[in-house]
Residue, then its C-alpha position, 0 to 999 in steps of 0.5 A: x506543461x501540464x505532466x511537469x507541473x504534477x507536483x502542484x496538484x498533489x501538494x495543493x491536495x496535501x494542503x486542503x487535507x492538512x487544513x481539513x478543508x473537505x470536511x468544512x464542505x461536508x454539509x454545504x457550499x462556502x465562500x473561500x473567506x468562510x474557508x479562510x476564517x476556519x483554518x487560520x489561511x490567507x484566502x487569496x492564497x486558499x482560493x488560488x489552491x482550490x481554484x486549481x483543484x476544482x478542474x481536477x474534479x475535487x472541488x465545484x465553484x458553484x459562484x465566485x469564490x464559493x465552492x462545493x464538494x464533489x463525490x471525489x472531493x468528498x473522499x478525502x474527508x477525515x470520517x473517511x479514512x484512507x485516500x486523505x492518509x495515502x495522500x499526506x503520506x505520500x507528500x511528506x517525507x516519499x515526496x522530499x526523497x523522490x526530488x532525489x530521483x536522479x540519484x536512484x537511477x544513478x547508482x540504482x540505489x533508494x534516494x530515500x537512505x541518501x535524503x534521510x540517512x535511513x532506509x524508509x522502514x528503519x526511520x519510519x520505526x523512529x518515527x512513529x507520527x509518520x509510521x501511525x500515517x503509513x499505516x492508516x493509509x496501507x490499511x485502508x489501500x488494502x480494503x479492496x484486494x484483500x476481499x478481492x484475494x480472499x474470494x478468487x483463490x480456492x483455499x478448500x483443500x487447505x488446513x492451515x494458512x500462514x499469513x507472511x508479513x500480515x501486518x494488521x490481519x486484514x487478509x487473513x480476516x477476509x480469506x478465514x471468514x470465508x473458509x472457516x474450515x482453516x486455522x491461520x497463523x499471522x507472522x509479522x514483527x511484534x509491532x504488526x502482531x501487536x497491531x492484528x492482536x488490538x483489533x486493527x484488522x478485523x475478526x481474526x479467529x482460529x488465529x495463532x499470533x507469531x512474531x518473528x523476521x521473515x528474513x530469519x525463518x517462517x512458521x509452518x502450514x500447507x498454505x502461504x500467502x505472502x501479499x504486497x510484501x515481495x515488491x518493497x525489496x530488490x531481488x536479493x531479499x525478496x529471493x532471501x524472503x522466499x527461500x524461507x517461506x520455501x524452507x517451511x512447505x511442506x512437499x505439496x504446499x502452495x505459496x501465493x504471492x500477491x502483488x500487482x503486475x506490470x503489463x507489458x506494452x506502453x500503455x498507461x497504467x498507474x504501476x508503472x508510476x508506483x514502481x519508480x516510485x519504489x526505486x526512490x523510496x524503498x528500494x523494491x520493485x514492481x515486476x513483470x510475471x517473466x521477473x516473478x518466475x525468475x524470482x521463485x526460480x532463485x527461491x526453489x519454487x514454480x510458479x504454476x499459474x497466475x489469477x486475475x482477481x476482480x481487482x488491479x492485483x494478481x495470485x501468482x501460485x507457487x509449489x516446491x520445484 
């Protein structure tokens, strides 16, 4: 019962931060008619949502129908960007698509393209309320790993370092700042360039700005990183991404793809869930190391070592096989 009505948890989370309920409770306690009266809801209603979230550990009902926050509830208030916007997005359009799952493991195919007649990044272009959202949530998903990437790989024998698919920059950010003895090049397409150029991703210096398609063709450098872009494409564009990347090393270059691993065994572990996720919505996939090494294989590259970073994501080091 309790894993079939999982949907009734997430969506009871959209609404309370759509009705921006978390901020209400920022300073104290207050009664569901307090609550009510502030966001325009029927507070029967706004009661029977909260009160199935307080034992998720959101929300304390200190008295009858009176609530506070909790430190977990307290993240999803609109001052703190980033679990509130993964949480919108992924109970918006994701989760209308994701009904259509049985489609995907079907034909293999994203249910997203059947739901909205476009694949996710081409109708994310075309909308740009939805694609502001996404980006937010990325943004702020991605604070941890990036520092987390940026300090476990040595990047001293370096000179120049090329960020493929670096959106806003905050990798990039955080791998120069630590080594200022690097240049960086930042290539995405122009509106992620235009993003990184705004200041969205940090301090970006020594940074030359390139706008292009990694499906085209990559700038040079004798260092590559590559971070939760692999995982959104099935094997053919992911190896076709690749390829390019191995067409612009040098003989003695390293490629790093970043992404989170699926373990072996059957043992709980949230990306297994973001992996069939990826199947409904984006078409990609979380792999194993074993697929990784088969991917870089079809690219012309080794891998040559795989880092454990502090954080729930992995460097895996390429070269030129």
């Amino acid at each position: 019962m309790r894993l079939g009505f999982g949907f009734a948890v997430s969506q009871a989370l959209r609404v309370i931060i759509e009705l921006r309920v978390p901020d209400l409770l920022a300073a104290r306690e207050q009664s569901v008619d307090e609550l009510a009266a502030a966001t325009q809801a029927d507070a029967d209603a706004l009661y029977r949502v909260m009160r199935l979230l307080a034992p998720e550990g959101v929300f304390r009902e200190v008295l009858p129908r009176h609530f506070e926050l909790t430190e977990l509830g307290a993240a999803l208030r609109s001052d703190r960007p980033g679990p509130g916007d993964f949480v919108r997005m992924i109970n918006s359009e994701a989760y209308l698509a994701f009904e259509q799952l049985l489609y995907s493991v079907r034909t293999g195919e994203p249910a997203f393209d059947k739901v909205f007649g476009s694949p996710r990044f081409d109708w994310l272009s075309e909308h740009p309320e939805q694609a502001a959202l996404f980006q937010r949530a990325m943004v702020a998903l991605s604070q941890g790993s990036n520092e987390a990437v940026a300090e476990a790989y040595d990047f001293s024998p370096f000179t120049r370092i090329v960020d493929v698919g670096g959106g806003h920059g905050q990798l990039l950010s955080a791998i120069l700042a630590r080594n200022p003895h690097l240049s960086g090049v930042l290539f995405d397409l122009p509106s992620g360039v235009a993003a990184a150029q705004q200041g969205a991703g940090g301090n970006l210096p020594r940074t030359e700005f390139i706008a292009g398609d990694f499906f085209e063709s990559v700038p040079s450098g004798d260092v590559y990183v590559i971070k939760k872009v692999v995982h959104d494409w099935d094997d053919e564009p992911a190896a076709a991404i690749l390829r390019n990347c191995r067409k612009a090393m040098l003989p003695d270059a390293k490629l790093l793809v970043a992404e989170t691993l699926v373990p072996p065994g059957d043992e709980p572990n949230q990306i297994k869930g973001i992996d069939v996720v990826m199947l409904a919505i984006t078409g990609g996939l979380e792999r194993t190391e074993a697929q990784y090494a088969s991917l870089f294989d079809a690219a012309g590259l080794r891998l040559e070592r795989v880092i454990q970073t502090r954080g729930p994501i992995s460097i895996l080091e390429t070269s030129p096989a």
